[in-house]
One Martini backbone bead per residue (centre of mass of N, CA, C, O) as a GRO file, in nm:
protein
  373
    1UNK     BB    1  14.175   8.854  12.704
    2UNK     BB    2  14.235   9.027  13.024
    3UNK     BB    3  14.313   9.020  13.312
    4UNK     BB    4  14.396   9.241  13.593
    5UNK     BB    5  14.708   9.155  13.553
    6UNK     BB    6  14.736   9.165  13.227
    7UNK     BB    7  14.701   8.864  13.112
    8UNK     BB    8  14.672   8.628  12.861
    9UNK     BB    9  14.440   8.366  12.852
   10UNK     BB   10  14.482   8.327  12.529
   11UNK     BB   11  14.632   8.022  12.463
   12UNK     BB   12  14.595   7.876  12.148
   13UNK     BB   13  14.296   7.906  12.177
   14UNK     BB   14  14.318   7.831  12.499
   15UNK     BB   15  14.152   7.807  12.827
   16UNK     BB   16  14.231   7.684  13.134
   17UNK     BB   17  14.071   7.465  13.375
   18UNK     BB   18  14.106   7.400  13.730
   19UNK     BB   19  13.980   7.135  13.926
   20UNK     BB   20  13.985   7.085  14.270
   21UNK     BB   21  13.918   6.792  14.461
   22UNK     BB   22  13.754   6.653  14.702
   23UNK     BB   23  13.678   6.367  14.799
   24UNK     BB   24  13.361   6.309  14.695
   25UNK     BB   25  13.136   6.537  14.649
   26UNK     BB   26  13.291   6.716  14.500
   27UNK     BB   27  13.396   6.508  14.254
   28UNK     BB   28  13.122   6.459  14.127
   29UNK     BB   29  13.040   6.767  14.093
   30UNK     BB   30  13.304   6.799  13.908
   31UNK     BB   31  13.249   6.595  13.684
   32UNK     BB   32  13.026   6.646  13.580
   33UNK     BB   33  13.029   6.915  13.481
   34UNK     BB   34  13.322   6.821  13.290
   35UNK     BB   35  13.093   6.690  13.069
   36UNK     BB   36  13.053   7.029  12.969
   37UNK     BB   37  12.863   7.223  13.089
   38UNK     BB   38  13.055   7.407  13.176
   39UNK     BB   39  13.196   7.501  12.901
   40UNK     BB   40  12.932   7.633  12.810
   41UNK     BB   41  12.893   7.848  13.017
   42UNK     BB   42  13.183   7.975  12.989
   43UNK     BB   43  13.109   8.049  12.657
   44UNK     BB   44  12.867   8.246  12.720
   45UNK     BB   45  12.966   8.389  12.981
   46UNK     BB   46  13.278   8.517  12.921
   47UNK     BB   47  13.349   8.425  12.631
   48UNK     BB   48  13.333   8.428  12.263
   49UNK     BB   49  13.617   8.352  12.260
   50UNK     BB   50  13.779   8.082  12.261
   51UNK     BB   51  13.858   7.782  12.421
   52UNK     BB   52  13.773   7.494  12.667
   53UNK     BB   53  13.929   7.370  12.932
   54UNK     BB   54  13.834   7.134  13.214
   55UNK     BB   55  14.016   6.981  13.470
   56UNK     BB   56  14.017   6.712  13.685
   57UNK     BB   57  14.138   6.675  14.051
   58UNK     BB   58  14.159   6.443  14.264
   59UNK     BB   59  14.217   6.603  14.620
   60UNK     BB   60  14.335   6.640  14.926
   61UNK     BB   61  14.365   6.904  15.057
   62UNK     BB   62  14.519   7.102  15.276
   63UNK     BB   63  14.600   7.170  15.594
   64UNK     BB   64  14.582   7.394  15.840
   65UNK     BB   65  14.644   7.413  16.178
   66UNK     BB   66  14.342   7.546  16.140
   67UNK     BB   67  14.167   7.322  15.918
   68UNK     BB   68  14.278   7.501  15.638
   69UNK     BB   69  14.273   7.605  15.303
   70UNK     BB   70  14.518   7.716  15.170
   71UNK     BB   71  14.470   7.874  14.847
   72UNK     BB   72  14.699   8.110  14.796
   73UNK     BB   73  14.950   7.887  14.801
   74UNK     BB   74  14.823   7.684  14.586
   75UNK     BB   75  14.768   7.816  14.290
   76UNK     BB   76  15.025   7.860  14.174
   77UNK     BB   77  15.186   7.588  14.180
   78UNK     BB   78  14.891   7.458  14.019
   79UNK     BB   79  14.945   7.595  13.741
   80UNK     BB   80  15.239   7.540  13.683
   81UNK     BB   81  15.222   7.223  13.722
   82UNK     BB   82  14.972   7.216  13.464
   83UNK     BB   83  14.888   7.501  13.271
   84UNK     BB   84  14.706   7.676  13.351
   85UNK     BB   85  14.527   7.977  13.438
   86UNK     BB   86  14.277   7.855  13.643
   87UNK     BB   87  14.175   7.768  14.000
   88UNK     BB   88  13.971   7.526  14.123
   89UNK     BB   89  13.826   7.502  14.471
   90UNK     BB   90  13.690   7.180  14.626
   91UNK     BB   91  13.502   7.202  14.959
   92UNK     BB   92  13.364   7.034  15.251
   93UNK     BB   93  13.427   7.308  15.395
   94UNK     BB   94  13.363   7.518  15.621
   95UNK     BB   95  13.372   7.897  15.620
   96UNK     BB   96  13.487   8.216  15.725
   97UNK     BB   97  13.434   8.538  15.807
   98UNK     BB   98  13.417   8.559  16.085
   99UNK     BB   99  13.065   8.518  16.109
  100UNK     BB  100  13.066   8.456  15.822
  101UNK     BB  101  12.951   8.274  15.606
  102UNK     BB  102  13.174   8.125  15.350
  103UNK     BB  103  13.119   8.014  14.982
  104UNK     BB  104  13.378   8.217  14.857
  105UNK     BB  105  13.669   8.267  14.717
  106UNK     BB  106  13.933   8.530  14.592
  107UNK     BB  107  14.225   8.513  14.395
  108UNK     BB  108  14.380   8.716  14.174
  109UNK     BB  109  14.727   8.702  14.193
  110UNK     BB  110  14.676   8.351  14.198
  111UNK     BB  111  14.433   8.236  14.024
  112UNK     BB  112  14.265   8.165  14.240
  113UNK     BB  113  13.945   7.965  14.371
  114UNK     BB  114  13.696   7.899  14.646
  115UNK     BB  115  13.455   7.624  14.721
  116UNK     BB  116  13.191   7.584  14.960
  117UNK     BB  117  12.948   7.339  14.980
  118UNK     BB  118  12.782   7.403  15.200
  119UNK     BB  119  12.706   7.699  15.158
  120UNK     BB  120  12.542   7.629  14.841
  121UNK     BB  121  12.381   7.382  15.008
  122UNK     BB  122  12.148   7.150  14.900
  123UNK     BB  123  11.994   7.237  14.626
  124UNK     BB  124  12.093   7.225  14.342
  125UNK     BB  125  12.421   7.184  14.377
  126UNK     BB  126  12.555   7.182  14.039
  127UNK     BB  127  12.369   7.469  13.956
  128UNK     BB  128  12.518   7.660  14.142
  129UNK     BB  129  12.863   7.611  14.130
  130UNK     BB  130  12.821   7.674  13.818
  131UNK     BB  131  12.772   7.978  13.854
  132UNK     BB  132  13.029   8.027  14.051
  133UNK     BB  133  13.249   7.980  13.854
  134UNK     BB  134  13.158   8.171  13.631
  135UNK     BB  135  13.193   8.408  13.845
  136UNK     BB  136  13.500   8.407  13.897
  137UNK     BB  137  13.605   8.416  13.614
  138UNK     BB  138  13.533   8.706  13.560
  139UNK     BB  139  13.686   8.783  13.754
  140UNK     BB  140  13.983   8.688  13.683
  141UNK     BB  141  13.940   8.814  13.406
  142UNK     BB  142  13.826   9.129  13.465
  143UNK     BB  143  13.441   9.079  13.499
  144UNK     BB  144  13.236   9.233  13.545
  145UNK     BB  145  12.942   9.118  13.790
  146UNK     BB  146  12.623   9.062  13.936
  147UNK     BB  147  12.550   8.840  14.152
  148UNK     BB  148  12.200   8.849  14.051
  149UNK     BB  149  12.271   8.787  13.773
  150UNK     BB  150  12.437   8.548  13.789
  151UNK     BB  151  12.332   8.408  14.096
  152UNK     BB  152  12.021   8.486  14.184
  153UNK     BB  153  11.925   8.287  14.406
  154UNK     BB  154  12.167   8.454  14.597
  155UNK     BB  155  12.035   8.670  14.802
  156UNK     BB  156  12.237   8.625  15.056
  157UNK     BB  157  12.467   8.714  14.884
  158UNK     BB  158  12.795   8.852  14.935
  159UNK     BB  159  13.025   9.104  14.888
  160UNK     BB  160  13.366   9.055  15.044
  161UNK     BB  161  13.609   9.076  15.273
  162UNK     BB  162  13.865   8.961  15.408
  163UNK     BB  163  14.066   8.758  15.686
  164UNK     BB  164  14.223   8.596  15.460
  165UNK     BB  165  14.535   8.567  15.350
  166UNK     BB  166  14.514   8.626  14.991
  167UNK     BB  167  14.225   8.739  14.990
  168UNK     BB  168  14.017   8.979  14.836
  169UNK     BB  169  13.738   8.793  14.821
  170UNK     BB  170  13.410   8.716  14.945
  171UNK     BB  171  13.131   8.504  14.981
  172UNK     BB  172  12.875   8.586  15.169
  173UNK     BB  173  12.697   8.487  15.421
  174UNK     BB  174  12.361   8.598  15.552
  175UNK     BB  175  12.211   8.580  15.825
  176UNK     BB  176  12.004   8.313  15.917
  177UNK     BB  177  11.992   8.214  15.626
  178UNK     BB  178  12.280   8.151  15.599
  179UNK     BB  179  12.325   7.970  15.804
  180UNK     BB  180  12.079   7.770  15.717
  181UNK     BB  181  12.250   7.695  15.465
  182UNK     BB  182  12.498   7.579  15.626
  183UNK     BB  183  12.392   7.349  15.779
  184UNK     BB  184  12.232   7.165  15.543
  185UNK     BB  185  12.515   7.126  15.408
  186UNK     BB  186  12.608   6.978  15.611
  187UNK     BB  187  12.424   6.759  15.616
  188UNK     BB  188  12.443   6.719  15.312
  189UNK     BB  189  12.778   6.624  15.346
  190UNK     BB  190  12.735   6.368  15.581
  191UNK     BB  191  12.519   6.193  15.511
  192UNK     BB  192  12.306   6.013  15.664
  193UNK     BB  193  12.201   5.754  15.514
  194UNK     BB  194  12.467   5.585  15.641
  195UNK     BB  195  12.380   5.510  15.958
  196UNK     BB  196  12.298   5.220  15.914
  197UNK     BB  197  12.541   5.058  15.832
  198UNK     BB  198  12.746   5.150  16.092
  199UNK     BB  199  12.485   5.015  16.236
  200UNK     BB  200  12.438   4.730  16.328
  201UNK     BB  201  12.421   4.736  16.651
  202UNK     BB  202  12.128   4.840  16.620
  203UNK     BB  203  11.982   4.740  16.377
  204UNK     BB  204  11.915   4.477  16.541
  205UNK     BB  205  11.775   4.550  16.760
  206UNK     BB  206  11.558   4.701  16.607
  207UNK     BB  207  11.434   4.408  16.475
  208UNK     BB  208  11.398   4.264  16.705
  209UNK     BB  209  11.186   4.424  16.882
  210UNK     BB  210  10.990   4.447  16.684
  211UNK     BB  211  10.921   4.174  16.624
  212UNK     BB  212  10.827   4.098  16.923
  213UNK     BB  213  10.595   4.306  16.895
  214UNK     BB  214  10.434   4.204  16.663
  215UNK     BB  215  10.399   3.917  16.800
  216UNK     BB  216  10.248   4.096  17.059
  217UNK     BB  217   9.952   4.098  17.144
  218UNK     BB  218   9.933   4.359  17.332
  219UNK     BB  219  10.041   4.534  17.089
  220UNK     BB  220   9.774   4.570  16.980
  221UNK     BB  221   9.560   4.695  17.215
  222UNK     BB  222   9.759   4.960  17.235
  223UNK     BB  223   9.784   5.066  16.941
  224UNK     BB  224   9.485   5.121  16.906
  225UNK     BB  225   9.442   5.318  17.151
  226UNK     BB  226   9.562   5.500  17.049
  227UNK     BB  227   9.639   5.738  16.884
  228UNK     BB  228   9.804   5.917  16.646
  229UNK     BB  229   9.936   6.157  16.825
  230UNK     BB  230  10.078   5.950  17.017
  231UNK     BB  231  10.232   5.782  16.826
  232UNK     BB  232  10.423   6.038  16.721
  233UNK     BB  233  10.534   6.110  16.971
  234UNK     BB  234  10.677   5.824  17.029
  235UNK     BB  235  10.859   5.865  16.792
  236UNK     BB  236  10.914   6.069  16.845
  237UNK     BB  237  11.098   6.030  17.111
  238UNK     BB  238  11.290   5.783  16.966
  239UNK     BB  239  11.446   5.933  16.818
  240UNK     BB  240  11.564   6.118  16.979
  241UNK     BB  241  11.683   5.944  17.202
  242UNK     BB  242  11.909   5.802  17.025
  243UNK     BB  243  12.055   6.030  16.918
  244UNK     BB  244  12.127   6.137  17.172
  245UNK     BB  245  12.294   5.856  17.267
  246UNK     BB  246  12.487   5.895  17.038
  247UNK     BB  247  12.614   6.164  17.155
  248UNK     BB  248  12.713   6.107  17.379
  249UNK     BB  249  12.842   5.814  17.410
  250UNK     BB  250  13.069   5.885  17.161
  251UNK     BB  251  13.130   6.168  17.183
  252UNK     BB  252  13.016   6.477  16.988
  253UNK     BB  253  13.010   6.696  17.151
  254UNK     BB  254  13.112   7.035  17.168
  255UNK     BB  255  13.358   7.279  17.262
  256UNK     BB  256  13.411   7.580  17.240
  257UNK     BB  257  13.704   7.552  17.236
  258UNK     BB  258  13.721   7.420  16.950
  259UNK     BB  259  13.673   7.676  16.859
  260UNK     BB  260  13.622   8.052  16.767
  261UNK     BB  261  13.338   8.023  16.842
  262UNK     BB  262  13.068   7.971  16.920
  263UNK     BB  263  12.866   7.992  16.675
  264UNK     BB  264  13.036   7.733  16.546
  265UNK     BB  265  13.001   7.534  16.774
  266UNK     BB  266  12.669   7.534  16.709
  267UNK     BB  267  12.701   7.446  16.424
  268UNK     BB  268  12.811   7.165  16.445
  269UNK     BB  269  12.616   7.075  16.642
  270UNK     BB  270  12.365   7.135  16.466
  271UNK     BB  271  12.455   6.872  16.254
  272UNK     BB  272  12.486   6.656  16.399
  273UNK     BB  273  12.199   6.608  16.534
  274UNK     BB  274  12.057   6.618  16.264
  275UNK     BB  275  12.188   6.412  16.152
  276UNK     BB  276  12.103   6.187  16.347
  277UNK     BB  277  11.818   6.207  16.312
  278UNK     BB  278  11.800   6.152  15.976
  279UNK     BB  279  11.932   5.877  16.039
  280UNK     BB  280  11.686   5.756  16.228
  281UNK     BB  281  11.478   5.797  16.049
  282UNK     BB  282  11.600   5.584  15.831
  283UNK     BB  283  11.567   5.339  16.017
  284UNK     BB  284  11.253   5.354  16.054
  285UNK     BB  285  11.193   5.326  15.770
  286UNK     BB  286  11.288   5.036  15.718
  287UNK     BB  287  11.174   4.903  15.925
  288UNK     BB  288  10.892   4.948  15.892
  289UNK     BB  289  10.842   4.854  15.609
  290UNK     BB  290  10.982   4.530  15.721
  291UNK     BB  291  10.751   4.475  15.917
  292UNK     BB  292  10.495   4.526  15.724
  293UNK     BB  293  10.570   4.277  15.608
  294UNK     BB  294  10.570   4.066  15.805
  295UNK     BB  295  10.279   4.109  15.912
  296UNK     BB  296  10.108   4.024  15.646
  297UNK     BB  297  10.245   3.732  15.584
  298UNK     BB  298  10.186   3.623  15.961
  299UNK     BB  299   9.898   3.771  16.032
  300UNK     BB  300   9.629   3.695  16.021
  301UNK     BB  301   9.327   3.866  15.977
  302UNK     BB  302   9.139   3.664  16.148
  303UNK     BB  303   9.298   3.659  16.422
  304UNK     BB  304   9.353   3.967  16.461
  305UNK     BB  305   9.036   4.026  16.473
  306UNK     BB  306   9.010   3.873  16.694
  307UNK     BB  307   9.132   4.003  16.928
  308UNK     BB  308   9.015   4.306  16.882
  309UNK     BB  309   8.734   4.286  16.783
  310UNK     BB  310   8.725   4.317  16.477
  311UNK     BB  311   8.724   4.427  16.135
  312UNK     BB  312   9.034   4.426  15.968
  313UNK     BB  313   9.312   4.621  15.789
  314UNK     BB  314   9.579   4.811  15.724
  315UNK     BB  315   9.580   4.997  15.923
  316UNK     BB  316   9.605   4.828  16.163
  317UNK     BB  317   9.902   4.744  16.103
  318UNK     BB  318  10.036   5.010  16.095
  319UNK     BB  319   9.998   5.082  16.377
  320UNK     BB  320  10.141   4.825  16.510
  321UNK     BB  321  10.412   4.870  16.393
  322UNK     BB  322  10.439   5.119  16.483
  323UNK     BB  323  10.520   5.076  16.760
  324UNK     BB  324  10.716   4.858  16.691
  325UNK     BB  325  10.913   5.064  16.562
  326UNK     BB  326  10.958   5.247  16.824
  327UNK     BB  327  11.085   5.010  17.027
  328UNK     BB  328  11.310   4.948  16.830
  329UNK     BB  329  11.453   5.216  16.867
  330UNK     BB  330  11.510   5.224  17.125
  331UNK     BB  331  11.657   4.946  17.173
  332UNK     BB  332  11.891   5.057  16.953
  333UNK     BB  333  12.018   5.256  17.139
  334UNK     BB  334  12.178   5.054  17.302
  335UNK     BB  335  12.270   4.869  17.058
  336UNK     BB  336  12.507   5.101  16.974
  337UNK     BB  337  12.749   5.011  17.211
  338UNK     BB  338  12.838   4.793  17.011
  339UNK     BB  339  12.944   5.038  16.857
  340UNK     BB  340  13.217   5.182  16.743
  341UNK     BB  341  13.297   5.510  16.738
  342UNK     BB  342  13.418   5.506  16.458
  343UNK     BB  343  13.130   5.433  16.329
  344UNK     BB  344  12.976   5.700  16.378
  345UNK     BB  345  13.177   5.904  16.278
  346UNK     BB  346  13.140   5.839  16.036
  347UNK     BB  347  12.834   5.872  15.965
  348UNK     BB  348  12.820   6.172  16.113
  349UNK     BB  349  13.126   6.229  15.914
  350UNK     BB  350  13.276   6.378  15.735
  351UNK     BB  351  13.627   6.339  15.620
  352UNK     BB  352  13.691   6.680  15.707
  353UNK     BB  353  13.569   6.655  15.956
  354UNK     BB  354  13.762   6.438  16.076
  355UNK     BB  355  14.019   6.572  15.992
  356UNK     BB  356  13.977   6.817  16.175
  357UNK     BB  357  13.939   6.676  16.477
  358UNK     BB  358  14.223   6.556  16.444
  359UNK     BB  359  14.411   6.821  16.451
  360UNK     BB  360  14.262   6.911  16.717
  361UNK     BB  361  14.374   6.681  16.912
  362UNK     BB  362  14.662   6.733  16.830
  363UNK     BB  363  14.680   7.006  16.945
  364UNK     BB  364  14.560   6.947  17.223
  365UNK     BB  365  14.769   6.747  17.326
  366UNK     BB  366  15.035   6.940  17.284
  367UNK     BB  367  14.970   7.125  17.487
  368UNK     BB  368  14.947   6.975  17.708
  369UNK     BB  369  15.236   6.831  17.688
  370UNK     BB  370  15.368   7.154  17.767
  371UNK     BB  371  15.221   7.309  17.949
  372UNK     BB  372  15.237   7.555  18.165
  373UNK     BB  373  15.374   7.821  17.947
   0.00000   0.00000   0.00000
């Protein structure tokens, strides 16, 4: 089998794949895969014949210093010290071509391409990697194959040409599913469910305020008066609220200049958002859940009846619980300003978007500290 390039890709009875993953979900991803399921993808779908060996190594990419992946200039270098036939490299950095969400990159050249997990989605993300790295794979070897074919699920996805140097082909995401499934993949690339350890005093204010609040008769007959729909208004609007001040206090909101285009910066700033929102939902479901057990407890049903005046069961307690564990949530918002910036940004930020913001910070400064002209 010989690839575009005409290069015989079996040598020794054996074609040998490099993934190259960045540390985190990435490698995670890349591991799982690398215990069998690639290698046997790899010889149902693109040759018969010929052994597949599949290598993983993690290593942080580098970036260039517009926070991207040079992947054509690294591909070359790590076939040869590797020994490689394709080198396949995995990245949670979200990458663009113009303004499309691009997926996967592919340089023939360099025998090697590059995919990024956010824009891959967020459900059933291990297979669906493994379908795009066998389509790439069949590229790279000279095998035409239509992309509905081989990846189905991705009807948003188109081939097109590349805007970055050294790439022949792209997969981008189209339309506004497009945008929005690179969004979800941003918001679990960030992994919200991190940001209750790093709210240490944010998680304690809002533990003693509910606390204050369940054994505070009058949070009893407020809690009863509401309707559902009025305590779930408090709710989101609690959550809201944190999230909020989360972004403000710790400055989290990005502005345009910081990005290539405004709807970049909109991306990001809307990922920002969910992850924080999604973390602090996070943080309610498990307050609740432990005020829930302290509440049946500590209060007696019998006292509890006496308080209401009518017989009590479970909903009473859910209900003054929700109320309960609602004002400890605002009260979460202050405490959290006594957790420090880099606290939150760890939970906010995936490792690879702190790496990006911190080199355009740096960049920023550099600039600053030239002057005009």
């Amino acid at each position: 089998m010989a690839a575009a390039g005409g290069r015989d890709w079996v040598r020794d009875g054996e074609i040998r794949v490099g993934v190259v993953a960045d540390p985190g979900l990435p490698t995670e991803v890349a591991a799982a895969l690398a215990g069998g399921e690639l290698v046997q993808a790899l010889a149902a779908n693109v040759t018969g014949r010929g052994r597949w060996r599949v290598d993983v190594l993690c290593e942080a990419l580098p970036l260039d210093e517009r926070g991207l992946v040079s992947m054509a200039e690294l591909g070359a270098r790590r076939r040869a010290r590797e020994g490689w036939d394709v080198v396949i490299y995995l990245t949670d950095l979200p990458r663009r071509s113009g303004t499309r969400p691009v997926m996967a990159d592919l340089s023939t050249g360099h025998s090697a391409a590059l995919i990024s997990l956010p824009a891959v989605g967020w459900v059933r993300l291990r297979r669906h990697v493994r379908d795009t790295i066998v389509w790439l794979v069949r590229r790279l070897t000279g095998k035409e194959v239509a992309l509905q074919r081989a990846i189905g699920w991705f009807s948003i996805v188109r081939e097109t040409g590349s805007c970055h140097p050294g790439i022949d082909v792209s997969l981008a995401l189209v339309g506004w599913r497009g945008h929005a499934r690179l969004l979800f993949g941003m918001v679990r690339d960030n992994r919200p469910w991190r940001l209750v350890p790093h709210l240490a005093s944010a998680t304690a204010a809002a533990a003693a305020t509910a606390a204050f609040a369940i054994f505070y008769s009058s949070i009893w007959g407020m809690a009863e008066a509401l309707p559902p729909w009025r305590l779930a208004v408090v709710t989101a609007g609690a959550i809201v609220a944190m999230a909020g001040w989360l972004v403000v206090y710790n400055h989290l909101w990005e502005r345009s200049a910081a990005h290539h285009t405004p709807v970049e910066a909109v991306l990001y700033n809307a990922s920002t958002a969910l992850t924080l929102l999604l973390g602090v939902a996070f943080m309610y479901g498990i307050l609740y859940v432990l005020a829930l057990a302290v509440a049946s407890m500590v209060i007696d049903a019998g006292y509890l009846s006496s308080q209401l005046g009518h017989p009590v069961g479970i909903g009473d307690y859910c209900t003054l619980v929700w109320l309960a564990s609602s004002m400890g949530v605002v009260a979460g918002a202050l405490g959290s300003s006594l957790d420090s910036e880099e606290a939150v940004r760890a939970a906010a930020y995936s490792r690879r978007e702190r790496e990006r913001q911190a080199r355009h910070q740096i960049a920023v400064a550099g600039r600053d500290a030239q002057g005009p002209g």
